[in-house]
C-alpha positions in Angstrom: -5.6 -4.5 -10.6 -5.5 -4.5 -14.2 -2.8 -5.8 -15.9 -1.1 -3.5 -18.5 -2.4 -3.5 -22.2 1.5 -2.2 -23.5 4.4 -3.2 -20.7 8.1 -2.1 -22.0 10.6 -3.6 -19.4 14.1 -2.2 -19.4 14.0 -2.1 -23.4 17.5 -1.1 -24.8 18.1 -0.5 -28.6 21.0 0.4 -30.8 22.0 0.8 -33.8 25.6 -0.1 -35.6 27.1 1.7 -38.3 30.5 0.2 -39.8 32.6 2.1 -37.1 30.4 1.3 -33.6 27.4 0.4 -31.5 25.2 3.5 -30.9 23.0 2.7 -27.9 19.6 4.7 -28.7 17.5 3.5 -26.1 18.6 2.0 -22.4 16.7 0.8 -19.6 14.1 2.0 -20.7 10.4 0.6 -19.2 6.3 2.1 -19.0 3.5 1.0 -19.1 0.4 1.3 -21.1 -3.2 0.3 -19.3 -6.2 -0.2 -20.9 -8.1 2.8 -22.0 -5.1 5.2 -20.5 -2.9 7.8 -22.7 0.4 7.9 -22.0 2.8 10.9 -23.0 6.0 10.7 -24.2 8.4 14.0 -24.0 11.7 15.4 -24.3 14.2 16.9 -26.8 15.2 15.8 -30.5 17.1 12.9 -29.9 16.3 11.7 -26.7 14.5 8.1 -28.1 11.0 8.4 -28.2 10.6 7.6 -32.1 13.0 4.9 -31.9 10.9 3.5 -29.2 7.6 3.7 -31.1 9.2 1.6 -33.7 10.7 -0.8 -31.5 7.5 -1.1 -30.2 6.8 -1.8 -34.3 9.7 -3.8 -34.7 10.3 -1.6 -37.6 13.8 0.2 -36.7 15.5 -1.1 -40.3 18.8 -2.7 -41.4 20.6 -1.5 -38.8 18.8 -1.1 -35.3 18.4 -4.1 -33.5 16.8 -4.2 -30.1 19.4 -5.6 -27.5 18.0 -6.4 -24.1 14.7 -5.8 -22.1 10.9 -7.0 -23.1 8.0 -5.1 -25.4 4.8 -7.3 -24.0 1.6 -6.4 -25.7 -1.1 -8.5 -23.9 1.2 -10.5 -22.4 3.2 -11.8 -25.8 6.9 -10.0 -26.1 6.9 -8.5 -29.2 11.0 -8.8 -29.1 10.5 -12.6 -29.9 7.3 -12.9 -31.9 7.9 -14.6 -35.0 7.6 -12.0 -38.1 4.5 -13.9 -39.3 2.3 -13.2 -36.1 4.0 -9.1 -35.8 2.2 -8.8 -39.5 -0.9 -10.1 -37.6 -0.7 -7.6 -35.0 0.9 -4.8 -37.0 -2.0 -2.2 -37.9 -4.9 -4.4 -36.5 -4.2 -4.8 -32.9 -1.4 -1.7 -33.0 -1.2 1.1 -35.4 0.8 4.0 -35.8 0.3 7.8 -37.0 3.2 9.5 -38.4 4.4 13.6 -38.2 4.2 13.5 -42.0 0.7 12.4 -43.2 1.9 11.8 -46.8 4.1 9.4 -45.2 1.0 7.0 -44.9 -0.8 7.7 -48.2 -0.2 6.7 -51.5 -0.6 9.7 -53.7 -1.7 7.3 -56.7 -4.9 6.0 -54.9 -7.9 7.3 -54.1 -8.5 7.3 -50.5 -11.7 5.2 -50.4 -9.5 2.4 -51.3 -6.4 3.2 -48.7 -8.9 3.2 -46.4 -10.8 -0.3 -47.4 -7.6 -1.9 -47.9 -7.2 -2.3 -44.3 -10.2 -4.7 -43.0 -10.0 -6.5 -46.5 -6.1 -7.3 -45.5 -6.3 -8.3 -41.8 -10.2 -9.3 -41.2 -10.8 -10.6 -44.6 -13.9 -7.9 -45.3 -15.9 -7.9 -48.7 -15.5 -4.9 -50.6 -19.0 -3.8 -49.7 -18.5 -4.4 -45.9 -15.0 -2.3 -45.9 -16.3 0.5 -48.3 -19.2 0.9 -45.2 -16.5 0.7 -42.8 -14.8 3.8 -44.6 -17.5 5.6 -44.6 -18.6 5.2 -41.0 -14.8 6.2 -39.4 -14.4 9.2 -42.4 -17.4 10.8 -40.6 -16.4 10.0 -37.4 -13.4 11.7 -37.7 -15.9 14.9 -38.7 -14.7 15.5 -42.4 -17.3 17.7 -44.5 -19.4 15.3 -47.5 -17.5 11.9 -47.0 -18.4 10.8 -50.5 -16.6 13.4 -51.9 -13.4 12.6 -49.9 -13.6 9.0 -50.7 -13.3 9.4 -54.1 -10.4 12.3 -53.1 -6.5 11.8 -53.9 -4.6 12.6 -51.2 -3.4 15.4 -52.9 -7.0 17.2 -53.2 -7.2 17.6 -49.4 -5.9 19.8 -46.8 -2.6 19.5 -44.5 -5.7 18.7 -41.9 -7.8 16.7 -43.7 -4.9 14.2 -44.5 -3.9 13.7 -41.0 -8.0 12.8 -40.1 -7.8 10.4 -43.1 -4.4 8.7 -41.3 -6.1 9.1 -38.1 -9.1 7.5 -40.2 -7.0 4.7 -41.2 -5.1 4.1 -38.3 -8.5 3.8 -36.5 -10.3 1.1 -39.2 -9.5 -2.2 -37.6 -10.6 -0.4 -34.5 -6.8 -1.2 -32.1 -6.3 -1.8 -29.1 -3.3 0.7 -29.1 -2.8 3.8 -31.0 1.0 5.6 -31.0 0.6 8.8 -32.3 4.1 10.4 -33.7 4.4 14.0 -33.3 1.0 14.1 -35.0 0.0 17.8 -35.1 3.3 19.0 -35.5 2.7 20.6 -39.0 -0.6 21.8 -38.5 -1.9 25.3 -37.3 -3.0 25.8 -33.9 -6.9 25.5 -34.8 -6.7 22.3 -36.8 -4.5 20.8 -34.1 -7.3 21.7 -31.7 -9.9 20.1 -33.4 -7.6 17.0 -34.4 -6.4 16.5 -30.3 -10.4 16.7 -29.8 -11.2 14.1 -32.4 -8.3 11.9 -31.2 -9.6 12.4 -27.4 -13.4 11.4 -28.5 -12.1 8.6 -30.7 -10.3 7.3 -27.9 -13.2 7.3 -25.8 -15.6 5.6 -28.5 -13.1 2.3 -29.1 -11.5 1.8 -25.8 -8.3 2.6 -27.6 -5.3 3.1 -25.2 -2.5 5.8 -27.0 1.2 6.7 -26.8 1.5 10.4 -27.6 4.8 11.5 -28.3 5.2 14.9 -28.9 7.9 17.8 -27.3 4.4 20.1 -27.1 3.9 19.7 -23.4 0.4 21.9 -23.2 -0.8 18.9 -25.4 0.4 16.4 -23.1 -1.6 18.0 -20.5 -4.8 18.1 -23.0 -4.6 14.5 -23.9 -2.8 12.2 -21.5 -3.4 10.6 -18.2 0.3 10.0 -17.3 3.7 10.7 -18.8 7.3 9.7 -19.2 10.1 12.4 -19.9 13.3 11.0 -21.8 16.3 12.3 -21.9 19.3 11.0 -23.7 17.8 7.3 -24.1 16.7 6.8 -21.0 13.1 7.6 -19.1 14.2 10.3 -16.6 10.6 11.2 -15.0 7.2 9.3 -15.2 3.7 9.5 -13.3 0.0 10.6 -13.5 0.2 14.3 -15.6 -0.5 16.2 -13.2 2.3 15.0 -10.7 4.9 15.4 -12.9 3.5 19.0 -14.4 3.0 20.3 -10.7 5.5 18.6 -8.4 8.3 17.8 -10.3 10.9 16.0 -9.2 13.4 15.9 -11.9 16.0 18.8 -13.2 15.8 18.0 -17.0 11.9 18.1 -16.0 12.2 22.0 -14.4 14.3 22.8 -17.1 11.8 22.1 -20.1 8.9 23.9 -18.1 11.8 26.8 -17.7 12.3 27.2 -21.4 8.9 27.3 -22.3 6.4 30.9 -22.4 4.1 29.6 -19.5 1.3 32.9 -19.0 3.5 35.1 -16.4 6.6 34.6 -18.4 7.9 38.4 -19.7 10.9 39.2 -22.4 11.9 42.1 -20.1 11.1 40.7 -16.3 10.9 37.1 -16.4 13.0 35.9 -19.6 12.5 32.1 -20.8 15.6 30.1 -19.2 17.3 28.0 -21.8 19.3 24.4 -20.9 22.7 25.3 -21.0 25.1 22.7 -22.7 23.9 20.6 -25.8 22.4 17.3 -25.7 25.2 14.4 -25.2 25.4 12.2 -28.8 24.3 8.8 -28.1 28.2 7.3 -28.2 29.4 10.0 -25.5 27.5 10.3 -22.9 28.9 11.6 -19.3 29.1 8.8 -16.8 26.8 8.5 -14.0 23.8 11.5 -14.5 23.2 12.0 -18.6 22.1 15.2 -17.4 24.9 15.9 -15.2 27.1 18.3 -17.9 23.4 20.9 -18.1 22.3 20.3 -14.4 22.1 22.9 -11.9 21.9 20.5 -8.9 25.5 18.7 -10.2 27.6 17.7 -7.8 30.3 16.2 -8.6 31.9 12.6 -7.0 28.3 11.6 -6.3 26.0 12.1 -9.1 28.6 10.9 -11.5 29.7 8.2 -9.8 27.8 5.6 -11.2 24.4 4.7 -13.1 20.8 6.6 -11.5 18.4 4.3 -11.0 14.5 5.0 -11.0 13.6 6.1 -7.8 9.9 6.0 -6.0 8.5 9.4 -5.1 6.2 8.9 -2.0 2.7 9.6 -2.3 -0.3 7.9 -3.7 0.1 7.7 -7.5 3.2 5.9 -8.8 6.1 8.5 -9.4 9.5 7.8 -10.1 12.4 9.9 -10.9 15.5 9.1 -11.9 17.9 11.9 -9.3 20.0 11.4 -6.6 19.1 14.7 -5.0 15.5 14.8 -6.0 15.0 14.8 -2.1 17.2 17.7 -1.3 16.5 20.2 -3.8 13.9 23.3 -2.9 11.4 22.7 -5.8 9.8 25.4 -4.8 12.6 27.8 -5.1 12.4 30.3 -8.3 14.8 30.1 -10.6 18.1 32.3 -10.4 17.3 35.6 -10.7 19.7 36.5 -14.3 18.2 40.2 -13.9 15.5 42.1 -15.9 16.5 43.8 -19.1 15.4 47.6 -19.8 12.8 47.8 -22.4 14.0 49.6 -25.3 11.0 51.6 -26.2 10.1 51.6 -29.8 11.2 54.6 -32.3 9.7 56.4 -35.4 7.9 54.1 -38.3 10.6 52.4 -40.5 8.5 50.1 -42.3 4.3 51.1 -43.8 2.6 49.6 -45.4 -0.8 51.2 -46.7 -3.7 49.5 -48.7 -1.7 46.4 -49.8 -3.1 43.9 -52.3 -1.5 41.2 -54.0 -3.8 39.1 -56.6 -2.6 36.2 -58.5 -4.1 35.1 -61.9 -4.3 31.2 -61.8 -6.0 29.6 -64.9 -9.2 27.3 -63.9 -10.2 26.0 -67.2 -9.5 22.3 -68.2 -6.0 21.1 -68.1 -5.7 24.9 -67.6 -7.6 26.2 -70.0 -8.0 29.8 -71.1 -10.5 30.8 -68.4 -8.4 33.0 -65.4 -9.7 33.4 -62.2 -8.3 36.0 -59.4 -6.9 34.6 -55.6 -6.6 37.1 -53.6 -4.3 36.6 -51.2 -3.6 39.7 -49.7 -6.3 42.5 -49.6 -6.5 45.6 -47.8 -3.1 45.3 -45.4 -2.3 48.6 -44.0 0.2 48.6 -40.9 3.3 50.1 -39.9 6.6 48.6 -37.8 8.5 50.8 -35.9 12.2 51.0 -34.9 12.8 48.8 -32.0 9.8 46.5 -32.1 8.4 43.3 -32.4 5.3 43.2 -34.8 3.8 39.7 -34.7 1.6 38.4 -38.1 -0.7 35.2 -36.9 -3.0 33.5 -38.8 -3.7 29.9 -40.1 -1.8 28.6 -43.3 -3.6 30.4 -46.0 -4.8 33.4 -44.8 -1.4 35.5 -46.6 0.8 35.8 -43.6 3.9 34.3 -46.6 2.3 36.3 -49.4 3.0 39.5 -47.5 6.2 38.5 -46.4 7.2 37.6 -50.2 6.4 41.1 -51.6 7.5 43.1 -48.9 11.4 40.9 -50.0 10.7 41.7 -53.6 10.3 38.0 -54.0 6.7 38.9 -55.7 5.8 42.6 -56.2 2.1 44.2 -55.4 -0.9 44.9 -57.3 -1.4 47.5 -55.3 -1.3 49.8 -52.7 2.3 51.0 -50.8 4.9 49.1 -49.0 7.5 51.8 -47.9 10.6 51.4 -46.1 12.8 54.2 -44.8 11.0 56.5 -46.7 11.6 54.4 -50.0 8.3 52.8 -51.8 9.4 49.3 -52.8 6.0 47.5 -53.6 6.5 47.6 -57.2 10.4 46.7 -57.1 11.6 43.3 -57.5 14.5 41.7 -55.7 17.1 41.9 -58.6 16.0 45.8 -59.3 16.5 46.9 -55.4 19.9 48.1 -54.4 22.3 46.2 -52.4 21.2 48.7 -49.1 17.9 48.2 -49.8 18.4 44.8 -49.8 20.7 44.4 -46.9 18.2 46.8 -44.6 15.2 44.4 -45.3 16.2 40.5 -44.2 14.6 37.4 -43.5 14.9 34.7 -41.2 13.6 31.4 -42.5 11.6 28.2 -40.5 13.9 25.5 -41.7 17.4 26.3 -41.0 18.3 22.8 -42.9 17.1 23.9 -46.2 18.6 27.5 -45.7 22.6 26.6 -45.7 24.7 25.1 -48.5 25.7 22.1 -47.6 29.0 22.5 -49.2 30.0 25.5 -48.0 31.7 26.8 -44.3 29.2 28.9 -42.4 32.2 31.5 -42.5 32.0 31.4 -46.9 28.5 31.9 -45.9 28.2 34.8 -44.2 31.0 36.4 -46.3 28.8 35.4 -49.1 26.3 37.6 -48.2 28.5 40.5 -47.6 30.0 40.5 -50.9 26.2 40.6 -52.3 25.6 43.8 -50.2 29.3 45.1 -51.3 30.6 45.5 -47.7 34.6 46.1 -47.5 37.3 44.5 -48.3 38.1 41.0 -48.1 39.8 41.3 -45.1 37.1 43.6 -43.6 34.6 41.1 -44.5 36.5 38.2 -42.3 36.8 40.4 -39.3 32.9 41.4 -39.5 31.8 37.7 -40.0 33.6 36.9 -36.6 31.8 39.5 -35.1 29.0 38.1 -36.6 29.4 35.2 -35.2 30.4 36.4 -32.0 26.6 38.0 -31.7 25.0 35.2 -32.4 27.0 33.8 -29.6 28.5 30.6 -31.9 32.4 30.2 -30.8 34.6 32.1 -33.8 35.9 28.1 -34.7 32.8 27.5 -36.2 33.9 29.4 -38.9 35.4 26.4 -40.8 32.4 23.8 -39.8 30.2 22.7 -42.5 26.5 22.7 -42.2 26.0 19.0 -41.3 28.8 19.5 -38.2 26.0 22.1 -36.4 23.3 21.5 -34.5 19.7 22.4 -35.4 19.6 25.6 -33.3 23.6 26.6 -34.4 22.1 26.3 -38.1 18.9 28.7 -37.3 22.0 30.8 -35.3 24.0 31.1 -38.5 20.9 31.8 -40.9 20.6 34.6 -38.4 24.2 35.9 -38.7 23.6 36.0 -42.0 20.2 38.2 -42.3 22.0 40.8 -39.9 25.0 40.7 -42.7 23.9 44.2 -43.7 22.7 45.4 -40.4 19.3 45.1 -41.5 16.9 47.7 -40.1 13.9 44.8 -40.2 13.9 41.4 -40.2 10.8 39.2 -41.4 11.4 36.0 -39.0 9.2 33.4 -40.9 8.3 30.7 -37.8 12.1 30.7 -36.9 12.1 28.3 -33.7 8.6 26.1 -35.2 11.3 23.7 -35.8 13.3 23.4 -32.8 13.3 22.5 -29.5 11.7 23.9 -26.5 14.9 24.6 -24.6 16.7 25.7 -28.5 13.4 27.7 -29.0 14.5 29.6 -25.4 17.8 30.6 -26.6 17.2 31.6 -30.3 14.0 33.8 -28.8 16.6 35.4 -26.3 19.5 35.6 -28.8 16.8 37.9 -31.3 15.7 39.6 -28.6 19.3 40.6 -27.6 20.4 41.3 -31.0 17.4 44.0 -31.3 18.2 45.7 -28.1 21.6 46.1 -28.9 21.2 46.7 -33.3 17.3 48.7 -32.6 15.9 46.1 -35.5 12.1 46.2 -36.4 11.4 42.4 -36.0 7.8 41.4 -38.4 7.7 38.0 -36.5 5.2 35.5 -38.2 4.1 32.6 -36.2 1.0 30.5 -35.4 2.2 29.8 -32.1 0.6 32.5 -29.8 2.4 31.3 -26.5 5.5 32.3 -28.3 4.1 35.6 -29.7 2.3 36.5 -26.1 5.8 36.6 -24.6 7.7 38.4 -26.9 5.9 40.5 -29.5 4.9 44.2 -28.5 2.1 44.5 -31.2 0.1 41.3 -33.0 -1.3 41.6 -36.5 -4.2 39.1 -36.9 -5.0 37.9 -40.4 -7.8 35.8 -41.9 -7.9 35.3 -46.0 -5.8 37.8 -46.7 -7.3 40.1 -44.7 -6.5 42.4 -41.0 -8.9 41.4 -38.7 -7.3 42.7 -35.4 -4.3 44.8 -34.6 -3.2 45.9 -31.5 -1.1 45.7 -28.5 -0.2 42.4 -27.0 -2.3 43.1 -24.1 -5.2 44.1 -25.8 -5.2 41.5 -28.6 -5.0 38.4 -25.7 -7.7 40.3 -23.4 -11.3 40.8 -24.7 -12.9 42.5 -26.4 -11.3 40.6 -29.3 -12.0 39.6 -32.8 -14.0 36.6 -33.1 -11.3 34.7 -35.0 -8.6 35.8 -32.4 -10.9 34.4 -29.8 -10.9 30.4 -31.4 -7.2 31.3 -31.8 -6.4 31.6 -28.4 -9.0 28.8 -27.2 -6.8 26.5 -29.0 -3.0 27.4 -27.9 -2.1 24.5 -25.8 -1.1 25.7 -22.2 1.6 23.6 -20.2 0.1 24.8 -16.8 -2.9 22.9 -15.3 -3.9 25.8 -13.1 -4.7 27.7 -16.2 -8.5 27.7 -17.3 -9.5 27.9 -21.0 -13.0 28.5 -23.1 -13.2 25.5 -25.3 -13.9 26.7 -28.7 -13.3 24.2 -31.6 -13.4 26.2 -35.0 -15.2 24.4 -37.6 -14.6 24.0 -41.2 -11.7 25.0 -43.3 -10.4 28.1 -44.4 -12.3 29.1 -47.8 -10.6 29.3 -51.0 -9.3 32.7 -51.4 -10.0 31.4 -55.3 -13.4 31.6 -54.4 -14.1 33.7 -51.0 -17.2 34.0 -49.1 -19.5 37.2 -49.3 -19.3 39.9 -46.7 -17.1 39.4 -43.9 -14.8 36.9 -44.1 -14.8 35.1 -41.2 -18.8 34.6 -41.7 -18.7 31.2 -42.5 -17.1 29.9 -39.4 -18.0 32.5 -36.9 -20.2 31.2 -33.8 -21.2 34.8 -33.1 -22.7 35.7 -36.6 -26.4 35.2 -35.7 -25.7 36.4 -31.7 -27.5 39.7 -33.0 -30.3 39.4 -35.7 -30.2 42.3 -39.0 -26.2 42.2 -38.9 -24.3 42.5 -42.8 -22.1 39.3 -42.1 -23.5 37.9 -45.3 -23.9 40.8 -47.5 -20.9 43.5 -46.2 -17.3 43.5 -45.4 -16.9 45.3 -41.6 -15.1 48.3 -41.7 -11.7 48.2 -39.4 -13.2 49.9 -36.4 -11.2 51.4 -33.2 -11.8 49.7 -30.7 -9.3 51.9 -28.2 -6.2 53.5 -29.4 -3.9 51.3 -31.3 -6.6 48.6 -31.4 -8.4 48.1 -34.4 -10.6 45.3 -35.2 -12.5 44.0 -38.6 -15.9 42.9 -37.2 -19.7 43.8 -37.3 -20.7 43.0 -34.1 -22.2 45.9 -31.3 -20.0 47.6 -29.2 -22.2 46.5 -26.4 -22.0 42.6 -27.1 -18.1 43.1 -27.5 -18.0 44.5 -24.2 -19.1 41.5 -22.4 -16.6 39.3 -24.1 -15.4 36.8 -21.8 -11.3 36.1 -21.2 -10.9 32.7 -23.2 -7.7 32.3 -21.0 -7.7 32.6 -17.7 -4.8 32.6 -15.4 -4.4 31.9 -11.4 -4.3 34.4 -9.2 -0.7 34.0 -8.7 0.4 34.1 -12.3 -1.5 37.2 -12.7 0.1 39.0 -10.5 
């Protein structure tokens, strides 16, 4: 048998602050083979970037690896002397980072970041590396690689910098590749084609990977086998499928509870959130870590004393880390928490009719006096009603924010008719709309970090944005802040907590409490769980989902995750370059016949559930400038339908929005007849569809 390219052996790390140890990592061992992908999962927290740079030996002033063994062809990397580690460092073992800026210097070009690294560790000529560039920039399938050489970093797409890391990384051609959250901040599409690319690349250079990510339909897409971590520690590894279809740990269930698997319905079959918050590194419960959130607990036995790894019978190696894994129905569905009524929608509070919003940008040199028009948003008409969940997808660009900017007042329209409660507001500024208008029209933001002053209790907060909607008295305002907080579900004694004192998910909690300050009739919820956890995603989804049962809020829910939007939005607005290209129902937007651009949409949603099948469509290109837009239909230049029937205006003609049943509309020239044998992209098991 082959011995293991990467072997971590019962690694423990910590780091030490002035007032204690903080154990990070313990016990903690996989294995790496050559040519195999390895997945690394679990919640914020849990260890798996401070084992990557362990692995690095890059965990700063005050982490410091305390017991176990990193080998890397049979050499621990724990005692390597610093001058061999720089030897090894980013020629035999590289690293890709979430943040692609993070690895680029936004002073140099990128032909030489990328030549820099076989002139360092191989000793290249300039000529020899500059060839090397440009070999890996067009393997990793960027569009006129001369042109990107001579690129700053700042010239190129969110995309297009993670392919030039991914470019880099790749240059001294590894023997292992740890990839960090890599996709994390890219749209479903790109992340598509960039999982391909890693996937072919892997294949091409023998390149063994550790892909840590909490996106578990990507661990299915691009590993072999996988280790879950919880609290420091590995609590689950074997082969992928194994630990995605017979699971045999609790944390394990849990995740794959929490997340909107196909089947999985608001009203029938709610997500299931972990109960309990994740233990901090310096108080963890004796015996289980998972004890405190477990449903199998039982107390006297699994917190007696440390778990160790267990072996799962069978003929791939799988381990858990359970007491009970043996006695617990896996099989069993989860505890039935009841169904909620549907609340069905009401009349139109929100319409929006022939929207456009232009921007004049000047093009000339160092400005210039020549203007040229983006148009960001052209031709939106829609309407929200009471009651319901209107999702807005799309890829970055395409004017999902721009739409939810003017309809806040933060920008105002160039034309057309945004009208709310029978008021027109497109022309109305923030600072000129009343404080009801205001109040009745709120938004939830992605990053609840950035959305709280740090200074400030959550309580001054929320009263805060009372006294901007004048609401009561001083008094009055205290007691409705409580209840406030008592919706969100937050315990009233968060009240006098600072920001830095909550969790990531209490944060996007509170930024919520605060839009529904004014008992706002609709809230724009800009990608409000992108930056959270699976099992925290589970509970904020429920929590808004709650709230606009019980308040009957119109919820305009923008998102590029489409697992997310399948399970809770009632109608999806599909927008490409500022324009609607599908609206509809749920089920009739994720069922064909669909718009071509919604089809490579949903071919790229990762799916945590290997029974599922999925058309693999990889879109290609990026989105044009909407500086400088392509004739006709806008979607032309990247649609793999366009020349399917011969004498169609994709070219010349913008498609009319055509019905395509009632309530679903699509922006597309192509035949009734051709639509009509549109294949499901996604298709489920038998099972699941039932």
């Amino acid at each position: 048998m082959t011995e293991p390219l990467l072997s971590i052996e019962k690694l423990s790390i910590s780091f030490f602050t002035r007032l204690r140890e903080i154990p990070a990592v313990m016990d903690f061992s996989v294995d790496v083979m050559p040519g195999e992908a390895v997945g690394l999962v679990g919640e914020s927290g849990c260890g798996k970037s401070t084992v990557a740079l362990g692995i690095m030996r890059d965990l700063g002033a005050t982490g410091r690896i305390t017991g176990g063994a990193i080998r890397f062809k049979g050499r621990d990397l724990v005692t390597l002397p610093e001058a061999e580690l720089r030897r090894i460092r980013g020629r035999e073992i590289a690293m890709i980072y979430q943040e692609p800026m993070a690895s680029l210097n936004p002073a140099m070009r990128i032909e030489r970041q990328l030549m820099e690294v076989p002139m360092i560790h191989e000793g290249a000529s300039a000529a020899e590396a500059r060839a090397r560039a440009l070999e890996v920039v067009r393997d990793v399938r960027l569009p006129d690689p001369e042109r990107i050489l001579r690129a700053y970093p700042h010239q190129l797409s969110g995309g297009q910098q993670q392919r030039i890391v991914i470019a880099m990384a790749l240059m001294a051609r590894p023997s292992l590749l740890i990839l960090d959250e890599p996709t994390t901040a890219l749209d479903v599409t790109v992340e598509a084609a960039v999982v391909e690319l890693v996937k072919e690349l892997g294949r091409k250079y023998g390149t063994s990977m550790l892909f840590i990510s909490h996106n578990l339909g990507l661990i299915l897409e691009t590993c072999d086998r996988l280790c879950v971590m919880y609290s420091g520690e590995a609590v689950e590894r074997g082969r992928v499928a194994d630990v995605f279809t017979r699971m045999r740990h609790p944390y394990t269930q849990a995740l794959f509870r929490s997340i909107p698997l196909p089947g999985a319905d608001k009203t029938a079959r709610p997500l299931r959130a972990i109960p309990g918050n994740f233990p901090l590194p310096h108080e963890r419960p004796p015996g289980c870590n998972f004890g405190p959130r477990c449903d199998y607990f039982e107390q006297g036995r699994c917190d007696a004393r440390p778990i160790p790894m267990a072996a799962i019978p069978g003929p791939e190696r799988h381990e858990t880390r359970c007491l009970r894994w043996a006695e617990i129905d896996w099989a069993a569905p989860p505890p039935d928490e009841g169904s909620r009524d549907p609340r069905p929608p009401g009349a139109p509070v929100l319409r929006v009719d022939d929207l456009r919003k232009y921007y004049e940008v000047a093009s000339g040199p160092f400005g210039g006096r020549t203007t040229r028009v983006v148009k960001a948003n052209e031709t939106l008409s829609f309407e929200a009603r009471e009651g319901e969940t209107l999702a807005i997808v799309g890829e970055s660009g395409c004017g999902k924010s721009t739409l939810a900017k003017v309809l806040l007042g933060l920008e105002t329209a160039t034309g057309g008719r945004v009208v709310l409660l029978n008021e027109e507001i497109q022309s109305t500024p923030v600072e000129a709309r009343d404080p009801s208008t205001v109040g009745h029209l709120q938004m939830v933001f992605q990053n609840p970090f950035d959305t709280l002053n740090p200074s400030m209790s959550v309580g001054r907060q929320i009263i805060r944005a009372l006294e901007v909607f004048g609401i009561g008295t001083p008094r009055d305002r205290r007691e409705r802040m409580l209840r406030l907080l008592d919706l969100v579900k937050l315990p009233r004694a968060f009240a006098d907590r600072k920001p830095r004192q909550l969790s990531g998910g209490q944060k996007q909690r509170v930024g919520i409490a605060r839009a529904f300050a004014g008992d706002a009739r609709v809230v724009v919820a800009d990608e409000p769980v992108s930056a959270l956890d699976v099992s925290v995603q589970a509970a904020v989804t429920d929590l808004l989902m709650d709230i606009q049962r019980e308040k009957g809020t119109t919820l305009l829910f923008i998102s590029h995750d489409l697992s997310i939007v399948r399970y809770l939005a009632d109608r999806v607005l599909v927008m490409y370059l500022g324009h609607v290209v599908e609206i509809g129902s749920t089920d009739q937007v994720f069922a064909p016949p669909y718009h071509p651009y919604t089809e490579a949409l949903l071919s790229a949603v990762p799916i945590a559930d290997p029974r599922v099948e999925k058309t693999h469509i990889v879109l290609e290109g990026e989105i044009p400038s909407a500086m400088n837009p392509p004739p006709g239909c806008p979607f032309q230049t990247r649609c793999r339908w366009k020349h399917a029937t011969p004498g169609m205006p994709c070219e010349t003609e913008v498609p009319p929005l055509r019905t395509l049943a009632p309530g679903h509309q699509v922006k597309c020239h192509l035949p009734d007849d051709l639509l009509a044998r549109m294949e499901p992209v996604i298709r489920l098991p038998e099972d699941t569809a039932a």
